[in-house]
C-alpha positions in Angstrom: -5.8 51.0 47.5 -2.3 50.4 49.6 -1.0 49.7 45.6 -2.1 53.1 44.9 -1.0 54.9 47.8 2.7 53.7 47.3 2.7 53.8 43.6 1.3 58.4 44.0 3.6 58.5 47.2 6.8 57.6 45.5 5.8 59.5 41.8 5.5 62.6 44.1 8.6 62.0 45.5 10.2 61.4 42.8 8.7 64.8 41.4 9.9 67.1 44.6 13.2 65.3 44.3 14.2 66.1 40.8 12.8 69.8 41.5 14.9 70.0 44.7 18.0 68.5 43.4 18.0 70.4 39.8 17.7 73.6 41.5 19.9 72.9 44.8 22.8 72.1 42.2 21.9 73.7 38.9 21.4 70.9 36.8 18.8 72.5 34.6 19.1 76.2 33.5 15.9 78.2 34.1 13.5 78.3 31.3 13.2 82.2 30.4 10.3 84.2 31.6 8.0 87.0 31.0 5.9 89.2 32.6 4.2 88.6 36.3 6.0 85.1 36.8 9.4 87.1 36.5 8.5 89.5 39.0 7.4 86.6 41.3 10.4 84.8 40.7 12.9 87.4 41.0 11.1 88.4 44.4 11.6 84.8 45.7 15.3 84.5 44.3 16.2 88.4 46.0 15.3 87.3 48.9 18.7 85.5 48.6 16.8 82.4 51.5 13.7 81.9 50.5 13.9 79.2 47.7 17.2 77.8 48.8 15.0 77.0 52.0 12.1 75.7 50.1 14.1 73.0 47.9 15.9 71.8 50.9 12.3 71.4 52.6 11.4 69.6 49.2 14.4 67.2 49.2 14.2 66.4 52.7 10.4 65.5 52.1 10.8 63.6 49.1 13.0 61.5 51.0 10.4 60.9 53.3 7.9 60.1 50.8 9.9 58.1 48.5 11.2 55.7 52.1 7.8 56.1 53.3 8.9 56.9 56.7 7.1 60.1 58.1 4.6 60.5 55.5 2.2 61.9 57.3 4.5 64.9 58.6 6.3 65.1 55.1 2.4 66.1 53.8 2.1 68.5 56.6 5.0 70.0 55.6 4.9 70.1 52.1 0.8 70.9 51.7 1.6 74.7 51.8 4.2 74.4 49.4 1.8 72.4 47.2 -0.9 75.0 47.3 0.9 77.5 46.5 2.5 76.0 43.4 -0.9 75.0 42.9 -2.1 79.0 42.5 0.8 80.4 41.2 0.2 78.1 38.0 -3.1 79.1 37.9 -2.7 82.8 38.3 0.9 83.6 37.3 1.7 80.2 34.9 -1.2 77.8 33.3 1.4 76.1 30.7 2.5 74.4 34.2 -1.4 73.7 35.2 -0.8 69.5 34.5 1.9 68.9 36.9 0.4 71.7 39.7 -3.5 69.3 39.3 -1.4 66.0 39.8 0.5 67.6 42.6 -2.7 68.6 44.2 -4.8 65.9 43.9 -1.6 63.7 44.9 -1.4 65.7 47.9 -5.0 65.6 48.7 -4.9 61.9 48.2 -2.1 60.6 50.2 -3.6 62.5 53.2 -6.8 61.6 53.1 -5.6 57.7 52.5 -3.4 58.6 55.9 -6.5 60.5 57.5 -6.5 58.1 60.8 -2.7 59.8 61.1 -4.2 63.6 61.7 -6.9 62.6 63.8 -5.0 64.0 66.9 -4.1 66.9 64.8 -7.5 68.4 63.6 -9.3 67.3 67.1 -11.3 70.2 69.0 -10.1 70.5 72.4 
Protein backbone atom coordinates (compact mmCIF):
# COMPACT_ATOMS: atom_id res chain seq x y z
CA UNK A 1 0.00 0.00 0.00
CA UNK A 2 2.90 2.75 1.02
CA UNK A 3 4.25 1.53 -2.88
CA UNK A 4 1.07 2.70 -4.04
CA UNK A 5 0.47 5.69 -2.22
CA UNK A 6 3.93 7.24 -3.42
CA UNK A 7 3.78 5.79 -6.89
CA UNK A 8 -0.42 7.95 -7.34
CA UNK A 9 1.12 10.84 -5.05
CA UNK A 10 3.90 11.71 -7.28
CA UNK A 11 1.81 10.78 -10.97
CA UNK A 12 -0.65 13.50 -9.53
CA UNK A 13 2.01 15.69 -8.99
CA UNK A 14 3.46 15.31 -11.80
CA UNK A 15 0.04 15.92 -13.52
CA UNK A 16 -0.76 19.45 -11.55
CA UNK A 17 2.78 20.33 -12.32
CA UNK A 18 2.87 20.12 -16.03
CA UNK A 19 -0.79 21.81 -15.97
CA UNK A 20 0.49 24.65 -13.74
CA UNK A 21 3.78 25.18 -15.42
CA UNK A 22 2.31 24.96 -19.24
CA UNK A 23 -0.13 27.53 -18.43
CA UNK A 24 1.89 29.88 -15.88
CA UNK A 25 4.41 30.19 -18.90
CA UNK A 26 2.61 29.32 -22.05
CA UNK A 27 4.28 26.33 -23.15
CA UNK A 28 1.33 24.77 -24.86
CA UNK A 29 -1.19 26.94 -26.91
CA UNK A 30 -4.76 26.32 -25.90
CA UNK A 31 -6.59 23.69 -27.85
CA UNK A 32 -9.64 25.60 -29.64
CA UNK A 33 -13.06 25.47 -28.22
CA UNK A 34 -16.71 25.50 -28.80
CA UNK A 35 -19.63 26.10 -27.35
CA UNK A 36 -20.44 26.05 -23.27
CA UNK A 37 -16.59 25.22 -22.42
CA UNK A 38 -15.71 28.64 -24.17
CA UNK A 39 -18.02 30.53 -22.30
CA UNK A 40 -16.70 28.91 -19.12
CA UNK A 41 -13.33 29.51 -20.04
CA UNK A 42 -13.49 32.97 -21.19
CA UNK A 43 -15.42 33.71 -17.86
CA UNK A 44 -12.43 32.27 -15.83
CA UNK A 45 -9.75 33.96 -18.11
CA UNK A 46 -11.80 37.70 -17.88
CA UNK A 47 -11.61 37.59 -14.63
CA UNK A 48 -7.99 38.54 -15.36
CA UNK A 49 -7.03 36.47 -11.32
CA UNK A 50 -8.82 33.71 -11.23
CA UNK A 51 -6.76 31.05 -13.14
CA UNK A 52 -3.43 32.74 -12.78
CA UNK A 53 -4.40 32.06 -8.93
CA UNK A 54 -5.46 28.56 -9.46
CA UNK A 55 -2.11 27.27 -11.33
CA UNK A 56 -0.03 28.90 -8.79
CA UNK A 57 -2.15 26.93 -6.05
CA UNK A 58 -1.51 23.82 -8.49
CA UNK A 59 2.28 24.28 -8.66
CA UNK A 60 2.76 25.06 -5.23
CA UNK A 61 0.76 21.75 -4.43
CA UNK A 62 2.38 19.58 -6.84
CA UNK A 63 5.40 20.46 -5.11
CA UNK A 64 4.11 19.24 -2.10
CA UNK A 65 2.94 16.13 -3.45
CA UNK A 66 5.71 15.27 -5.57
CA UNK A 67 8.38 16.00 -2.03
CA UNK A 68 5.71 14.47 -0.07
CA UNK A 69 5.98 17.03 2.51
CA UNK A 70 2.50 18.46 3.45
CA UNK A 71 0.43 16.07 1.72
CA UNK A 72 -2.26 16.09 3.74
CA UNK A 73 -2.83 20.03 3.38
CA UNK A 74 -1.76 19.96 -0.40
CA UNK A 75 -5.19 17.54 -0.66
CA UNK A 76 -7.11 19.91 1.40
CA UNK A 77 -6.15 22.39 -0.87
CA UNK A 78 -6.38 21.03 -4.09
CA UNK A 79 -9.75 18.68 -3.42
CA UNK A 80 -12.00 21.65 -4.62
CA UNK A 81 -10.01 22.25 -7.49
CA UNK A 82 -10.17 18.52 -8.21
CA UNK A 83 -13.95 18.38 -8.06
CA UNK A 84 -14.58 20.85 -10.00
CA UNK A 85 -12.37 19.73 -12.94
CA UNK A 86 -13.99 16.68 -12.13
CA UNK A 87 -17.75 18.22 -13.16
CA UNK A 88 -16.74 20.55 -15.57
CA UNK A 89 -15.50 17.43 -17.75
CA UNK A 90 -18.57 15.83 -17.16
CA UNK A 91 -20.96 18.60 -17.86
CA UNK A 92 -19.04 21.08 -20.05
CA UNK A 93 -16.08 18.47 -21.58
CA UNK A 94 -16.37 14.49 -21.54
CA UNK A 95 -13.40 14.06 -24.22
CA UNK A 96 -11.28 15.06 -20.89
CA UNK A 97 -13.50 12.41 -18.60
CA UNK A 98 -9.99 9.89 -18.34
CA UNK A 99 -7.74 12.29 -16.80
CA UNK A 100 -10.76 14.10 -14.56
CA UNK A 101 -11.68 9.87 -13.12
CA UNK A 102 -7.85 9.35 -12.43
CA UNK A 103 -7.69 12.78 -10.85
CA UNK A 104 -10.62 11.96 -8.64
CA UNK A 105 -10.13 8.72 -7.60
CA UNK A 106 -6.26 9.75 -7.06
CA UNK A 107 -7.55 12.40 -4.88
CA UNK A 108 -10.03 10.24 -3.08
CA UNK A 109 -7.25 7.73 -2.51
CA UNK A 110 -4.37 9.56 -1.19
CA UNK A 111 -6.75 10.98 1.47
CA UNK A 112 -8.34 8.24 2.56
CA UNK A 113 -4.59 6.31 2.68
CA UNK A 114 -3.77 9.67 4.99
CA UNK A 115 -7.24 9.55 6.85
CA UNK A 116 -5.47 9.33 10.48
CA UNK A 117 -4.02 12.99 9.19
CA UNK A 118 -7.87 14.63 9.21
CA UNK A 119 -8.96 13.00 12.14
CA UNK A 120 -8.63 16.44 14.06
CA UNK A 121 -10.12 18.02 11.08
CA UNK A 122 -13.61 16.24 10.58
CA UNK A 123 -14.04 15.79 14.66
CA UNK A 124 -17.46 17.11 16.19
CA UNK A 125 -16.81 19.42 18.86
Amino acid sequence: MKIAVIIVRVLMGLLFLFSSVSYLFNLIPAPPMEGDMKTFSEGFEASGYLMPLIKVTELICSLALISGFFVPLALVILFPIIINIFFVHLMLAPEGMPVAIFVLLAGIFLAYAKRDHYRGLLAVK
